[in-house]
C-alpha positions in Angstrom: 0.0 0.0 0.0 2.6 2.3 0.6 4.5 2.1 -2.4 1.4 2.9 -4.6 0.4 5.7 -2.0 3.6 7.3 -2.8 3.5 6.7 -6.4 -0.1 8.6 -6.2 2.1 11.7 -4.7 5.2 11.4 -6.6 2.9 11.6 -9.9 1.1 15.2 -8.6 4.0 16.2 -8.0 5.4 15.2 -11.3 2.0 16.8 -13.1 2.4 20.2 -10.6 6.0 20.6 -12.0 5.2 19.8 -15.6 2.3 22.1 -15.4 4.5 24.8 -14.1 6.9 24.0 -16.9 4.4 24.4 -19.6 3.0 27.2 -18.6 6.3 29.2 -18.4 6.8 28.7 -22.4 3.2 29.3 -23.2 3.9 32.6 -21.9 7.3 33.5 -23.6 5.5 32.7 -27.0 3.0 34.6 -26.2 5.1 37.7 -25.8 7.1 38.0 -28.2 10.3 40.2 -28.5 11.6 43.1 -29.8 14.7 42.1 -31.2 12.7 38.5 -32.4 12.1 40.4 -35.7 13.6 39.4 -39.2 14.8 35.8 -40.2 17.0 35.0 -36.7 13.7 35.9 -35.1 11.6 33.5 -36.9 14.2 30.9 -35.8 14.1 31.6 -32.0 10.0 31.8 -32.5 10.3 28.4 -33.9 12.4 27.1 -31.5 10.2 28.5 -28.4 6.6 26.7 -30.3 8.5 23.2 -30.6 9.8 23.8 -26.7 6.4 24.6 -25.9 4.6 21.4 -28.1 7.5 19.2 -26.3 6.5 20.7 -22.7 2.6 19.9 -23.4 3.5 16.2 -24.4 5.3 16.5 -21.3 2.5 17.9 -19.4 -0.2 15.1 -21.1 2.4 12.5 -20.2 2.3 13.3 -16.6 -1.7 13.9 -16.3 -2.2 10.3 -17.9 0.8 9.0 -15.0 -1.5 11.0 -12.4 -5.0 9.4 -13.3 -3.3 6.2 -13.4 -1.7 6.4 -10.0 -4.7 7.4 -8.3 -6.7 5.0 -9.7 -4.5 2.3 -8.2 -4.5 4.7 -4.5 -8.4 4.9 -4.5 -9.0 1.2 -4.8 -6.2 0.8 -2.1 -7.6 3.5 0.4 -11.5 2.5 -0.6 -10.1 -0.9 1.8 -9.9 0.8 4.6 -12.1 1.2 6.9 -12.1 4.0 9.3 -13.7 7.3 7.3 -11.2 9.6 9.3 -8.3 7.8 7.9 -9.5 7.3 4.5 -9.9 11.3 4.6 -5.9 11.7 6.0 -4.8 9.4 3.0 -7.2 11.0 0.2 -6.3 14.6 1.5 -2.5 13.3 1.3 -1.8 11.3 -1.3 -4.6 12.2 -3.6 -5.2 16.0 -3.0 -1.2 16.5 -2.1 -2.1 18.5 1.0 0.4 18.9 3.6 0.6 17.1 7.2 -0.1 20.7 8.5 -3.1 21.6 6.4 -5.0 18.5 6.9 -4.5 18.5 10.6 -5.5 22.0 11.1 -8.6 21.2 8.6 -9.6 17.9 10.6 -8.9 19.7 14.2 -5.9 17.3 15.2 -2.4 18.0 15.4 0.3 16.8 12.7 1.8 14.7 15.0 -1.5 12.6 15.3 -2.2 12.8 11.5 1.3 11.2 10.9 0.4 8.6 13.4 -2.7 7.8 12.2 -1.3 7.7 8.6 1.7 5.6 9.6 -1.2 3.0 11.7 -2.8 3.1 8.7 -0.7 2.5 6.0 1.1 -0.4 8.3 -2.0 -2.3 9.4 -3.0 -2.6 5.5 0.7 -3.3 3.9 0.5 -6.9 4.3 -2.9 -7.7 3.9 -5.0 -8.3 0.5 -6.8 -5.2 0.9 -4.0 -3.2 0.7 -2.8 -5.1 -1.9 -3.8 -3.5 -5.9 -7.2 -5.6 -6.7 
């Protein structure tokens, strides 16, 4: 269970980072420069559009890795069975919130949302539930 619960993570943050990526060419072609004039300027343009169409394979790359890794998570964390830790692990390892600002959401402190993720995650590693289905 762990090990596809931090796949789940490790994808967002692989799509967060890709997104970022993207978006930082889609806005240097969409202003373009002063000295991007005449034929070197076409050149740079046409370098900056194939950087851009190889950063949104990138980013489609990455969104397919993300659907498939939470796929996999849900049907881990739809096993357990309390609702308070199925809501730690979602709000972590789905939603990519931070021990802090699901503890402070859920009234507990982040020591007892680690705990509770840690009980978690170890009472379900070596059973078939926590297993993929």
């Amino acid at each position: 269970m762990k090990e596809i619960l931090e796949k789940a993570l490790s994808a967002l943050r692989r799509y967060v980072y890709a997104c970022e990526d993207y978006a930082r060419y889609r806005s240097v072609i969409s202003k373009p420069n002063i000295g991007d004039a005449g034929s070197s300027g076409d050149n740079s343009i046409e370098i900056k559009y194939i950087r851009a169409v190889y950063y949104g394979e990138l980013l489609e790359q990455a969104e397919r890795a993300l659907d498939d890794a939470r796929r996999e998570a849900f049907q881990c964390i739809g096993n357990v069975g309390d609702p308070i830790d199925r809501e730690i692990l979602v709000s972590r390892y789905i939603h990519g919130e931070s021990w802090r600002m699901i503890a402070g959401r859920m009234n507990y402190s982040v020591r007892q949302v680690i705990r509770r993720n840690n009980r978690t995650v170890r009472e379900y590693e070596d059973t078939p539930e926590g297993l993929r289905s």
